[in-house]
C-alpha positions as CSV (number, residue, x, y, z in Angstrom):
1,X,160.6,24.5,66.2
2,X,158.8,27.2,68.0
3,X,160.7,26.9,71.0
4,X,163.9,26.9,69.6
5,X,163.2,30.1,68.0
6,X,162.1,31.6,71.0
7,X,165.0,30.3,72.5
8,X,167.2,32.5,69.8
9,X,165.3,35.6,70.2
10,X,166.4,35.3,74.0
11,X,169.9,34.7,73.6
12,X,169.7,37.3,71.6
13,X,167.6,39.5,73.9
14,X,170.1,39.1,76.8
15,X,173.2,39.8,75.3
16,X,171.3,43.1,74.1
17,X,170.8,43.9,78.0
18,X,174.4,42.9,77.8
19,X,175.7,45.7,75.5
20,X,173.2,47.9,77.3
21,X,174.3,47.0,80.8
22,X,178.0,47.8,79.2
23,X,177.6,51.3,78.3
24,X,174.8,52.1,80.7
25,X,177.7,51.3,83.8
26,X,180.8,52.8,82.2
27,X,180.1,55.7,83.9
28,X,180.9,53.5,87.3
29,X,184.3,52.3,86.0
30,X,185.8,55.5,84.9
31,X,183.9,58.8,84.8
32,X,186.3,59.9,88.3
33,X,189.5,59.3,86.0
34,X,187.8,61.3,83.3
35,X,187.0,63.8,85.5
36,X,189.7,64.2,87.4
37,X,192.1,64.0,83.9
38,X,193.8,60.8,85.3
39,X,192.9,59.2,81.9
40,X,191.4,60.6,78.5
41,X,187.8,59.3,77.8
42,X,188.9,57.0,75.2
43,X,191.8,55.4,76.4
44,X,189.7,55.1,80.0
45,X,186.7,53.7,77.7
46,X,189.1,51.4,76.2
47,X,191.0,50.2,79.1
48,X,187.3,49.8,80.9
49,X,186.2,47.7,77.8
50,X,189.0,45.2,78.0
51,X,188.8,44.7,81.8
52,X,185.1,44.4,81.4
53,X,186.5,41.2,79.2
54,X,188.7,39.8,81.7
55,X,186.8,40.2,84.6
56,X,184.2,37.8,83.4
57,X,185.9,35.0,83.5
58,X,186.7,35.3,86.9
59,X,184.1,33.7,89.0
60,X,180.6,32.0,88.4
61,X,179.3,32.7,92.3
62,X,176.4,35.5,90.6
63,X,175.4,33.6,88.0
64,X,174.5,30.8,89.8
65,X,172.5,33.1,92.5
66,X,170.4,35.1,89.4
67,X,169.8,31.6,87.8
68,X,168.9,29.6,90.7
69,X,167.9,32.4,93.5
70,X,165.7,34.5,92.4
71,X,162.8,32.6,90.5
72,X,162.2,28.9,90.6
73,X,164.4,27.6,87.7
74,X,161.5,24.8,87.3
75,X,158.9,27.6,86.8
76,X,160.6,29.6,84.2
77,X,159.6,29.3,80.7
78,X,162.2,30.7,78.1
79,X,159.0,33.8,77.4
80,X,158.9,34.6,80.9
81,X,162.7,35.0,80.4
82,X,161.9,37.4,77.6
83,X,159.4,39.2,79.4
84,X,161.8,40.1,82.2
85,X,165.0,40.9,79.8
86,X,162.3,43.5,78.3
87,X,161.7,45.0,81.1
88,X,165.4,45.4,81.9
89,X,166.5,46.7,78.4
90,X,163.5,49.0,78.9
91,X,164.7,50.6,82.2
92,X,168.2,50.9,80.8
93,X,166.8,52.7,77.8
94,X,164.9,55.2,79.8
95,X,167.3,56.1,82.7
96,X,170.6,56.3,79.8
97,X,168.0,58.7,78.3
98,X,168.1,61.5,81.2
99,X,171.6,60.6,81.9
100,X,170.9,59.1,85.7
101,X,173.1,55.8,87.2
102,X,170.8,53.4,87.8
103,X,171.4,49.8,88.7
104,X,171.1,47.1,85.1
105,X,171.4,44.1,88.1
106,X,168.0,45.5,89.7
107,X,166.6,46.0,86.3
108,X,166.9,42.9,85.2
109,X,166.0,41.1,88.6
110,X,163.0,43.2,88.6
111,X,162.0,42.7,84.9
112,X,162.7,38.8,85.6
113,X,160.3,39.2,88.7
114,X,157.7,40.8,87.2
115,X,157.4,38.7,84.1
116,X,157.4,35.2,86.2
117,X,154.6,37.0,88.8
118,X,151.9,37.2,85.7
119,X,152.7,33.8,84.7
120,X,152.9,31.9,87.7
121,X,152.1,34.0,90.5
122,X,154.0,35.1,93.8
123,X,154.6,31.1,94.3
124,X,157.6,31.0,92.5
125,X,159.2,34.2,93.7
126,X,161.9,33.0,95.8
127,X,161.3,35.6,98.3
128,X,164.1,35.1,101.0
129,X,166.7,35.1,98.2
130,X,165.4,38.6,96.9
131,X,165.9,40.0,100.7
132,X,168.9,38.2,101.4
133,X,170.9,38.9,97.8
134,X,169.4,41.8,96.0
135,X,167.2,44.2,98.4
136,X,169.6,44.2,101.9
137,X,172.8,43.8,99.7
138,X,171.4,47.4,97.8
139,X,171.1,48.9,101.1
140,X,174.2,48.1,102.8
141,X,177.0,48.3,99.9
142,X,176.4,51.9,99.4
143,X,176.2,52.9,102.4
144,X,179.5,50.5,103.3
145,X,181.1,52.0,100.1
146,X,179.7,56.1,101.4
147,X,181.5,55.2,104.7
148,X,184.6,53.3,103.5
149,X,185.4,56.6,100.8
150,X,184.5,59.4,103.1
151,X,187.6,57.8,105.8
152,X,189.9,57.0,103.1
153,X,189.8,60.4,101.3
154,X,190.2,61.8,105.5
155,X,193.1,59.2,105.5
156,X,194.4,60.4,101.9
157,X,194.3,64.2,102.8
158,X,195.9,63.9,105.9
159,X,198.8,61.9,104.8
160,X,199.5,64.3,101.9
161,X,198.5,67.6,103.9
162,X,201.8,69.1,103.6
163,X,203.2,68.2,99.7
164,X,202.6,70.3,97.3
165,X,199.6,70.0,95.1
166,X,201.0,69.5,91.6
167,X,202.7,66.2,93.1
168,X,200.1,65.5,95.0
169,X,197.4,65.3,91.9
170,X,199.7,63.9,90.3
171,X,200.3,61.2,92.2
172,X,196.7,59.9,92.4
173,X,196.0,60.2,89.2
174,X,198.5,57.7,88.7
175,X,196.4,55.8,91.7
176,X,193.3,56.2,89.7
177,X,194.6,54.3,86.7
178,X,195.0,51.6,88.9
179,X,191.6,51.5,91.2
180,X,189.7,52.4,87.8
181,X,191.6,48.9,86.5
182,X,190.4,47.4,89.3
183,X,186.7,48.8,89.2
184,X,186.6,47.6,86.0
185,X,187.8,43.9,86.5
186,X,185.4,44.2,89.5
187,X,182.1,45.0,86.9
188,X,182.7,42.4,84.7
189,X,183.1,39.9,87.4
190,X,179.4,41.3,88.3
191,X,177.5,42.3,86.2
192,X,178.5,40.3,83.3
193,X,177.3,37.1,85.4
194,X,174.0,38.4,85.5
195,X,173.5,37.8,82.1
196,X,175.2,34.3,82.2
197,X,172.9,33.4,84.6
198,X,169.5,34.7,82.6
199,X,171.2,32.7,79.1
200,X,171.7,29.4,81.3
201,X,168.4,29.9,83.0
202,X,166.7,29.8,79.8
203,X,168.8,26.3,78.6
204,X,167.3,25.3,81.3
205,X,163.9,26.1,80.6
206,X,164.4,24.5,76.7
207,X,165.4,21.6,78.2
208,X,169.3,21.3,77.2
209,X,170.8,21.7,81.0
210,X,169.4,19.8,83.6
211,X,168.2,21.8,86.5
212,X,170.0,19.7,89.2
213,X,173.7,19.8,87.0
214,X,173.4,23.4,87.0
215,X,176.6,24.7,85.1
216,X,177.4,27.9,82.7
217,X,178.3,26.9,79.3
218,X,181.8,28.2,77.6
219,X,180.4,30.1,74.6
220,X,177.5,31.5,77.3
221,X,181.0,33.2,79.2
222,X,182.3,34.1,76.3
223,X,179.3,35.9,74.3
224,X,178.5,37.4,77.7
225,X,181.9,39.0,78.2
226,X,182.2,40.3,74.6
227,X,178.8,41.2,74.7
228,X,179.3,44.0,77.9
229,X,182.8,44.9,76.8
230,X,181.6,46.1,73.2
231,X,178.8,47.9,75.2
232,X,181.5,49.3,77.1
233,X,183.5,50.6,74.9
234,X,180.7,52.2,72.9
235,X,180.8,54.7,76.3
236,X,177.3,56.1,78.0
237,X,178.2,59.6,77.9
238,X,175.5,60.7,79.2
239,X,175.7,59.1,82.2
240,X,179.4,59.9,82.8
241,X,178.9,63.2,83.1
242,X,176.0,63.0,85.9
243,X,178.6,60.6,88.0
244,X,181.7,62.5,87.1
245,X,180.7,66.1,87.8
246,X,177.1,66.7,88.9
247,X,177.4,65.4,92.5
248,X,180.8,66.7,93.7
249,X,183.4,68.8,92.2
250,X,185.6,65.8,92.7
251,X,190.1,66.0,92.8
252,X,192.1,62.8,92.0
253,X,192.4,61.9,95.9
254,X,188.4,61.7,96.0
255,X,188.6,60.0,92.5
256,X,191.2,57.6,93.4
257,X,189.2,57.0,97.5
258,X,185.6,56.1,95.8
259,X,187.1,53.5,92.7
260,X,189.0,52.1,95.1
261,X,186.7,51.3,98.1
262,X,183.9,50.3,95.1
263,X,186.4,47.8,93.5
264,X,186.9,46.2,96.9
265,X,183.4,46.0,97.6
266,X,182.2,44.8,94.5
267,X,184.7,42.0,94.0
268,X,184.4,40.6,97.6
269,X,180.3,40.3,96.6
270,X,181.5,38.7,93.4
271,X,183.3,36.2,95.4
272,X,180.2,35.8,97.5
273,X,177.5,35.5,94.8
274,X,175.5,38.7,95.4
275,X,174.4,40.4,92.7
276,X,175.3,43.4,93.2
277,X,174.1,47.1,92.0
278,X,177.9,48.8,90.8
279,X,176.1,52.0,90.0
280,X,175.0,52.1,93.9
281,X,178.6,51.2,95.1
282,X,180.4,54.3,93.0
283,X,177.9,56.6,93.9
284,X,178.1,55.8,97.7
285,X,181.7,56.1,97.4
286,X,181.5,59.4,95.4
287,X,178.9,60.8,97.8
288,X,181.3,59.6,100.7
289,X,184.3,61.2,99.3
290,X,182.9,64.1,98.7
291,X,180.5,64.5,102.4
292,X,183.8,63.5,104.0
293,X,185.4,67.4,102.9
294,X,182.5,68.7,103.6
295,X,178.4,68.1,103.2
296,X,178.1,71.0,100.8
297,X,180.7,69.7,98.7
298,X,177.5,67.2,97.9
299,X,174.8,68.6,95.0
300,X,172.6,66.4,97.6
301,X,169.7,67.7,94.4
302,X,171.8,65.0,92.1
303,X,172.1,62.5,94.7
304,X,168.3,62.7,95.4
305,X,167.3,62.3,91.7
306,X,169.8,59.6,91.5
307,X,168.0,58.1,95.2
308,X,164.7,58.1,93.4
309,X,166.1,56.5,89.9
310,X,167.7,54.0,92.6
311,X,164.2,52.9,94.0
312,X,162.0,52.8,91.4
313,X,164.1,50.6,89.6
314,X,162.7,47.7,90.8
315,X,159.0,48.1,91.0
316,X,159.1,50.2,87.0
317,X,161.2,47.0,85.8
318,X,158.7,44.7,87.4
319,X,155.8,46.4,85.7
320,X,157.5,46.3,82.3
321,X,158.6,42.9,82.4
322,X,155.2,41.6,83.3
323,X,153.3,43.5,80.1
324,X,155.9,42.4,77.8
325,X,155.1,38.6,79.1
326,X,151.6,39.8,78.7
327,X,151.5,41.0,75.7
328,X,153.5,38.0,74.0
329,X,150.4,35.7,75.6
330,X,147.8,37.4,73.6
331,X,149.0,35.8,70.5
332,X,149.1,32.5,72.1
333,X,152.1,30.1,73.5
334,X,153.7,29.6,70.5
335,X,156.8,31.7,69.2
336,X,154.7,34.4,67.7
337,X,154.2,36.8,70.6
338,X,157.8,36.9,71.3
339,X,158.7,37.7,68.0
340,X,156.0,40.3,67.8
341,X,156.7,41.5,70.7
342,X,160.8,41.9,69.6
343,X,159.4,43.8,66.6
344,X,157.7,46.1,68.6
345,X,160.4,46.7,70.8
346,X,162.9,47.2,68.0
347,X,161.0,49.7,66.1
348,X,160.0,52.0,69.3
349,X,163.9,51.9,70.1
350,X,164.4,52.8,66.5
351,X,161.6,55.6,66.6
352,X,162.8,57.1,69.9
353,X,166.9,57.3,68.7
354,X,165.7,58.6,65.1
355,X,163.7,61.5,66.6
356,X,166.6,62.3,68.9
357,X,168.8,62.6,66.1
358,X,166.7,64.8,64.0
359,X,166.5,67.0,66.7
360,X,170.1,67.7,67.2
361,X,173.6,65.6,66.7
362,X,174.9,63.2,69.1
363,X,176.6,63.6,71.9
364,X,180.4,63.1,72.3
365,X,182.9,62.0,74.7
366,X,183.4,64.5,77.2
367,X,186.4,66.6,77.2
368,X,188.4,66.0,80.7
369,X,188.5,68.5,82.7
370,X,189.7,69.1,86.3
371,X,186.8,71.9,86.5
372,X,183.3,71.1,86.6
373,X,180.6,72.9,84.8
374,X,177.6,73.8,87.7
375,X,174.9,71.9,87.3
């Protein structure tokens, strides 16, 4: 009975990262149609929400790599599972707070790391998997995506250098419903995966899929994909706003270069099985569109906070993950430090949004606007 209810509290746990993976990332989908007026937040929220949906049905290739890739599958217990999705949610929490894009893939990875370190030790860190599918894959899609937006927007400005503006913006923004479709189909092919692959990792911890018949489940797809496209559509303003306007006053052609060279380079690592960081794809391709007119066009101040949220993702998650395993083993093996440990969890959550809200009302969708505020 104990582990079945610790089972629970995990499914439960993950598609919470889920709906927190949803509206920490729907900056990455749409804040350059917001910004650029291509689309109104809503209808871009909504639109992002449903292709979220769809796009998770697409392939399996990530969730078999974040199952099977990462941590020994025969090592994980459904706690240490736990203890990692913890750590993630935590990470989420805390970067959506100061409104900076940081990747939900390396948050959970790292919370999943650092959990299964303080139980089993390095041994079952599947070390060539992390190099090969998270750590080099985080290093070269950005920069692939920086490069691949700063020669398309060159390419886009020079075949429209001589129509008139008014057309011309016009014209991408029509582009921009399109790439921001395909962005969107592109996440959920992604990142919604991620948490297919943490949900079947723990059946196979409980013991109801065999290790060696490793397959995702039909309701595990489908709570997955509702679970990101609600988080979605609920819309992290915050978070918008840094990637829409605070590192480059950006124009539908810029907008319409860095969706599409992210889409492109997110689904092809879909179709390969790397997990990959979407926040670190549309921000290269933002940073490239926007270096490509000209390196002060960059608020390289932004980028550099961003940089910094980028690299401590990993090691913070880590740490987090492994107390939260921690603290569940101080009440023993049995389901009581996990639920404890949920309670805790809940109520600092609660505590944190209830003093926010005392202080001051939420905040709203953004109003598009082809002008940006300075930062």
């Amino acid at each position: 009975m104990d582990s079945d209810i610790v089972l629970y509290i995990v499914v439960a746990t993950a598609l919470a990262f889920d709906f927190t993976n949803g509206f920490h990332d729907t900056a990455n989908a749409i804040a350059t149609s917001i910004s650029t007026r291509a689309m109104s937040p809503r209808a871009a929220v909504l639109m992002s929400a449903v292709l979220n949906f769809a796009g998770a049905f697409i392939s399996l290739e990530v969730a078999a790599t974040v199952a099977k890739g990462i941590v020994e599958a025969d090592a994980v217990t459904p706690t240490i599972v736990f203890g990692g999705l913890i750590g993630a949610i935590a990470w989420n929490l805390a970067t959506w707070w100061f409104g900076l894009p940081s990747s939900s893939s390396h948050a959970l990875i790292g919370g999943m790391i650092g959990s299964a370190f303080v139980a089993k030790g390095a041994d079952v860190i599947e070390g060539d998997g992390v190099v090969e599918k998270v750590i080099l894959p985080a290093l070269i899609a950005p920069t692939l995506a920086f490069i691949v937006a700063g020669i398309s927007i060159l390419v886009a400005y020079r075949v429209v250098g001589r129509q008139r503006p008014g057309v011309v913006n016009r014209g991408y923004r029509l582009g921009q419903i399109i790439t921001g479709s395909l962005f969107s189909l592109a996440h959920g092919t992604n990142d919604a995966q991620k948490t297919m692959g943490i949900i079947t990792l723990a059946l196979i911890a409980h013991g109801d899929i065999a290790a060696n018949d490793f397959h995702v489940p039909t309701w595990v797809v489908v709570c997955s994909a509702s679970a990101i496209s609600l988080g979605t559509y609920s819309g992290g303003w915050r978070i918008i706003r840094t990637m829409g306007s605070r590192i480059i006053k950006m124009d539908p052609a810029q907008g319409f270069s860095a969706q599409g060279s992210g889409a492109a380079i997110v689904l092809t690592a879909s179709h390969l099985g790397f997990p990959l960081s979407t926040t670190h794809v549309i921000s290269g391709g933002v940073m490239g569109a926007g270096a490509a007119k000209r390196l002060s066009a960059v608020r390289w101040g932004v980028a550099g906070n961003i940089a910094l949220a980028w690299l401590l993702t990993l090691p913070c998650s880590a740490v987090i993950g492994g107390v939260a395993y921690g603290l569940t083993q101080i009440f023993g093996s049995d389901a009581v430090g996990v639920v404890l440990v949920a309670l805790l969890v809940i109520g600092l959550i609660a505590a944190a949004f209830g003093s926010r809200l005392r202080r001051g009302p939420a905040i709203t969708a953004p109003t598009a606007t082809a002008e940006v505020p300075s930062s």
